[in-house]
C-alpha positions as CSV (number, residue, x, y, z in Angstrom):
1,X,47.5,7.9,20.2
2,X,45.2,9.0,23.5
3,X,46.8,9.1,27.2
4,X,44.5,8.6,30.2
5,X,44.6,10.1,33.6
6,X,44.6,7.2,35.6
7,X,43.8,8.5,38.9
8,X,40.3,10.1,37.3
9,X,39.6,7.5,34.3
10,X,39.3,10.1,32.0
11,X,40.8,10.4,28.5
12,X,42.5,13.8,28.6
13,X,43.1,15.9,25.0
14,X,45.0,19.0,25.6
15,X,45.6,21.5,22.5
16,X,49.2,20.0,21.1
17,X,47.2,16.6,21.0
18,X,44.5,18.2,19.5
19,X,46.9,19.8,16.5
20,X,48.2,16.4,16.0
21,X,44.6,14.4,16.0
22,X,42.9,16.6,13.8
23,X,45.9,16.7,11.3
24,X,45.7,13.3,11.3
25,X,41.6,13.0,11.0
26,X,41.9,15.2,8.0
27,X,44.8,13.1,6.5
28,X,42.6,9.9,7.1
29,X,39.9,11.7,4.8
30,X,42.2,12.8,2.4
31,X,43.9,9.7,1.8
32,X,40.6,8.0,1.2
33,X,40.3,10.4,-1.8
34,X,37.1,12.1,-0.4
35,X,37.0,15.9,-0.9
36,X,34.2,17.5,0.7
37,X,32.6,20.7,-0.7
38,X,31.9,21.9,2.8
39,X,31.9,20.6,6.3
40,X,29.1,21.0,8.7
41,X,30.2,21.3,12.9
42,X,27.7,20.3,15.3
43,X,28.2,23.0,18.0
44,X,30.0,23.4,20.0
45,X,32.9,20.8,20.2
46,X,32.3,20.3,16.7
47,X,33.3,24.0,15.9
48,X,37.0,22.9,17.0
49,X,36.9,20.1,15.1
50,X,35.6,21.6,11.9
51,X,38.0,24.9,12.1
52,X,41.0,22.6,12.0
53,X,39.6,20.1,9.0
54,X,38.6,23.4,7.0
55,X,42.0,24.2,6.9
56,X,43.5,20.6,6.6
57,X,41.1,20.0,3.7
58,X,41.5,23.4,2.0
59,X,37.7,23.8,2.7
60,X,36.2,26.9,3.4
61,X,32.8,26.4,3.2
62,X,32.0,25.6,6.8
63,X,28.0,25.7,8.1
64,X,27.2,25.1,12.2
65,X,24.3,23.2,13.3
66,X,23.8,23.5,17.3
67,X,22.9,20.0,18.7
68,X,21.6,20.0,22.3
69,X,22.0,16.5,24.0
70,X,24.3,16.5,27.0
71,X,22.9,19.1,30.2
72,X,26.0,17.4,32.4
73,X,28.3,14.5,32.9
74,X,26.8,11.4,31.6
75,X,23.0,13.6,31.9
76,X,21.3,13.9,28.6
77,X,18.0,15.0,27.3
78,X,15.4,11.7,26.3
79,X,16.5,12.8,22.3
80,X,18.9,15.3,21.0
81,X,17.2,18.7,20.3
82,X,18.7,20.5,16.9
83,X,18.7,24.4,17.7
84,X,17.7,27.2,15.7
85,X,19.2,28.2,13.7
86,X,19.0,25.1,11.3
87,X,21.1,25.4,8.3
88,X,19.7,25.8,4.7
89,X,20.8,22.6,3.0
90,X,18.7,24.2,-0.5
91,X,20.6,23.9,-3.6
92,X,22.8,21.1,-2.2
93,X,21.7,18.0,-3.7
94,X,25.0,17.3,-5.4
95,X,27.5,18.4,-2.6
96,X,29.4,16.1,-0.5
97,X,29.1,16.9,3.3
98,X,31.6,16.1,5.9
99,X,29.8,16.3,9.5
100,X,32.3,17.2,12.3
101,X,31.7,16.6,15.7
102,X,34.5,15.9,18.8
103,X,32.7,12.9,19.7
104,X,30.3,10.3,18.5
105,X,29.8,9.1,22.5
106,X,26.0,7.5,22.1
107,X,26.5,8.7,18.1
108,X,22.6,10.0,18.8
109,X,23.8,13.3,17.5
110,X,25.5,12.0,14.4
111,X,22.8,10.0,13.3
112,X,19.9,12.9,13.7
113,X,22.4,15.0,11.5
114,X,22.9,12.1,8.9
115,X,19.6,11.9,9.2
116,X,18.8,15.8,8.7
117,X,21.4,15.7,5.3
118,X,20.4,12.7,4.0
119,X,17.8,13.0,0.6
120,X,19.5,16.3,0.2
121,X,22.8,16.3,-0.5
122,X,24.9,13.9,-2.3
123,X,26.8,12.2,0.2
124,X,27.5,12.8,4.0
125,X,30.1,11.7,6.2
126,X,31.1,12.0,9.7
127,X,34.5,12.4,11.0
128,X,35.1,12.6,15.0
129,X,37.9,12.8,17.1
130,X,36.6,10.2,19.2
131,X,34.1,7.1,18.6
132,X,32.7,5.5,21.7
133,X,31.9,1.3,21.7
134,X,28.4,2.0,22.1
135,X,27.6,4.9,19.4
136,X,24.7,3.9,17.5
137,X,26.6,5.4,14.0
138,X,29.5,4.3,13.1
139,X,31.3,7.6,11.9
140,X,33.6,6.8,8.6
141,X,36.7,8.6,10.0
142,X,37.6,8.2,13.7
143,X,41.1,9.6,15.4
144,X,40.8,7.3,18.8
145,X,38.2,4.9,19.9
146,X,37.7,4.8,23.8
147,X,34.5,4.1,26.2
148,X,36.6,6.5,28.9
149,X,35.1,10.4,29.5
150,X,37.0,12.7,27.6
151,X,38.5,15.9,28.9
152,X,38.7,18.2,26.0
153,X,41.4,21.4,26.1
154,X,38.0,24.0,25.5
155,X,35.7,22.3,28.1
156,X,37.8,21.4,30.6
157,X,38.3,24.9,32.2
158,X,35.6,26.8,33.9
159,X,34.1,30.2,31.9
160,X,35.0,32.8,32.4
161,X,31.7,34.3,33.3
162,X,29.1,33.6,35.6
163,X,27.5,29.8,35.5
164,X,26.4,29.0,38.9
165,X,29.1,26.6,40.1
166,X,31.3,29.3,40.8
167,X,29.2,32.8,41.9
168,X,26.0,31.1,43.1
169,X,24.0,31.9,39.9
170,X,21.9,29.2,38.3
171,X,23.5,29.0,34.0
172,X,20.0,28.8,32.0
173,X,18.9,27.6,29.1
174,X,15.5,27.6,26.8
175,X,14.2,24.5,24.8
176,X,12.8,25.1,21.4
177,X,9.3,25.2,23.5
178,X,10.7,28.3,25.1
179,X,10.8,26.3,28.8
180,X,13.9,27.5,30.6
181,X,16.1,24.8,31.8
182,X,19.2,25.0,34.6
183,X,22.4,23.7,34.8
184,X,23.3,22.9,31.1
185,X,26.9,22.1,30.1
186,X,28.7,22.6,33.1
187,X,32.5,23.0,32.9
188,X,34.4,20.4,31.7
189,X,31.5,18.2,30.1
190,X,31.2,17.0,26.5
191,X,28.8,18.8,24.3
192,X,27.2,15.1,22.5
């Protein structure tokens, strides 16, 4: 299912793969007879993820949650931040949830979502492309398994626009305490 670069020991997902993995993660929920009433991405790798199970589920009820762990490769903050704005989960208490995220890597993220749904909505599952060894959540539908960095097709290019690897210019970011940090989520880095 997963091909590895072997000269950089990095698992390596480009777009046709992704097609193919997410059509088979939404088959793997599907064929365990769970139908979702909406699916909730943890931005931004997520969003991918999500967009692509939306349509494989014939959901369209899709909510974003932005999760800030990751600030590089294998460089995280102490806890994974959730960042405004956090979805309403009001009224929701009888709807099944399907949490999509690219990768459960240290499954930190997952489990401060599960955490976030839990008591107020009915159920709440997590599907991921990929499911490192040593995630602390074991997510119910998993594509691949691997304890490799992943190079996915939309962080593995550069943007576009200025973010100080390139021009010189340091990429910012502010905490929910409003403290600026540098250097967050340099090209080519996963987002959990």
């Amino acid at each position: 299912m997963t091909s590895s670069e072997p000269d950089t020991g990095r698992e390596t997902l480009d777009w046709t793969r992704f097609g193919a993995a997410t059509r088979q993660l939404a088959k793997s929920v599907a064929d365990d007879g769970y139908r979702p009433d909406l699916i909730l991405a943890i931005a931004r790798g997520g969003l991918f993820v999500a967009g692509a199970l939306g349509y494989a589920l014939s959901v369209k009820n899709i909510y974003v949650m932005n999760v800030e762990y990751y600030t590089g490769v294998d460089e995280r903050l102490p806890l994974p931040v959730v960042l405004p704005p956090v979805p309403d989960l009001v009224d929701l208490e009888s709807a099944s949830v399907l949490v999509a995220d690219d990768v459960a890597d240290t499954g930190h993220t997952l489990a401060l979502v599960h955490e976030l749904c839990k008591g107020k909505v009915a159920d709440v599952r997590a599907a991921v492309l990929y499911e490192k060894p040593r995630s602390v959540i074991s997510s119910r539908y998993v594509w691949a398994r691997t304890d490799r960095w992943i190079a996915f097709p939309w962080s593995s290019e550069p943007p576009v626009v200025g973010t100080g690897a390139a021009d010189g210019a340091e990429q910012h970011a502010t905490t929910p305490g409003g403290a600026r940090r540098t250097g967050c989520h340099p090209p080519g880095t996963n987002s959990r």
